[in-house]
C-alpha positions as CSV (number, residue, x, y, z in Angstrom):
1,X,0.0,0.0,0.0
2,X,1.6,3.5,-1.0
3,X,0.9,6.6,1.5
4,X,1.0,10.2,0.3
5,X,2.5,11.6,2.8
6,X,5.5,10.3,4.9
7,X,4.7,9.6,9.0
8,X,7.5,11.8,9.6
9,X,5.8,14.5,7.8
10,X,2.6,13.7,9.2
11,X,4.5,13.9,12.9
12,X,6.0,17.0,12.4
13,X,2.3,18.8,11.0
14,X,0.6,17.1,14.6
15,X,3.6,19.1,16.8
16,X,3.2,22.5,14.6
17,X,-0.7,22.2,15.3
18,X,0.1,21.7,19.1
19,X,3.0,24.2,19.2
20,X,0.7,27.1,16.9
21,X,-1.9,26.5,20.1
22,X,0.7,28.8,22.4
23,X,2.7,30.2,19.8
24,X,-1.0,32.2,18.5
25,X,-1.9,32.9,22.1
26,X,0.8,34.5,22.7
27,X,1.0,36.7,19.5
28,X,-2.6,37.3,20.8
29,X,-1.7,38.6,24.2
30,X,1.3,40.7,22.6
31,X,-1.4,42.5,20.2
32,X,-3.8,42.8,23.3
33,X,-0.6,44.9,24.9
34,X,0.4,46.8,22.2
35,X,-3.2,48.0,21.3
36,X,-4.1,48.8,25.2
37,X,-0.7,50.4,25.5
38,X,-0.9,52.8,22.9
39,X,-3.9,54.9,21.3
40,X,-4.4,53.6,17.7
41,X,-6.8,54.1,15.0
42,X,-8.9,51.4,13.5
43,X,-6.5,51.2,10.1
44,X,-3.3,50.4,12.7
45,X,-5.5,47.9,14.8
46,X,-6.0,45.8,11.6
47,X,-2.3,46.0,10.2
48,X,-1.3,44.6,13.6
49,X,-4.0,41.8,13.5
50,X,-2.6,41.7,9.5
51,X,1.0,40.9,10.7
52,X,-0.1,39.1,13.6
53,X,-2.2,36.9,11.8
54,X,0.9,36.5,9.0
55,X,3.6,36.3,12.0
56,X,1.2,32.9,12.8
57,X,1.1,31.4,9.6
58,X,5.4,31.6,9.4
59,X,5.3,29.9,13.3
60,X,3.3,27.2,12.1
61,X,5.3,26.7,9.3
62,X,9.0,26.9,10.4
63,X,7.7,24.7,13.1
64,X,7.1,22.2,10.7
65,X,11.0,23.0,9.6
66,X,12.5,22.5,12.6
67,X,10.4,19.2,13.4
68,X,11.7,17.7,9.9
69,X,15.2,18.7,10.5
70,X,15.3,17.5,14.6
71,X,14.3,14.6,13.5
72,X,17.0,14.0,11.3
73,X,14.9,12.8,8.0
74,X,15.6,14.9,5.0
75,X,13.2,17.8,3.5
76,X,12.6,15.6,0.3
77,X,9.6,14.4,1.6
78,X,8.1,13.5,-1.9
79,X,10.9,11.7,-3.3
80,X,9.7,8.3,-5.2
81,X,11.8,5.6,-4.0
């Protein structure tokens, strides 16, 4: 039977889904601070939810990254053998 997608590769998309859990509430608190330290307009609200939301996304993925790499398997994950 052929899978589509390595279990290392799944493994390491489980831990960035776990990890993204603290890594986005924290980048949540960190917006909460900076908007309730500082008096900003509804256009700068939304660019820091903008890069916020973006600052997320490149977590989850260099999560992924470093999972692949610690575990010592190479990033050609769709090589055919």
């Amino acid at each position: 039977m052929q899978t589509w997608l390595p279990a290392t590769f799944l493994q390491a998309i489980a831990s960035a889904i776990a990890h993204s859990f603290w890594q986005t509430g924290l980048l949540f608190l960190l917006y909460k601070l900076a908007i309730a330290s500082m008096r900003t307009t509804a256009a700068n609200r939304y660019s820091l939810a903008a890069i916020a939301a973006f600052t997320s996304l490149l977590l989850f993925v260099g999560t992924i990254i470093a999972e692949l790499t610690h575990s010592g398997h190479s990033l050609n994950w769709f090589s055919i053998n």
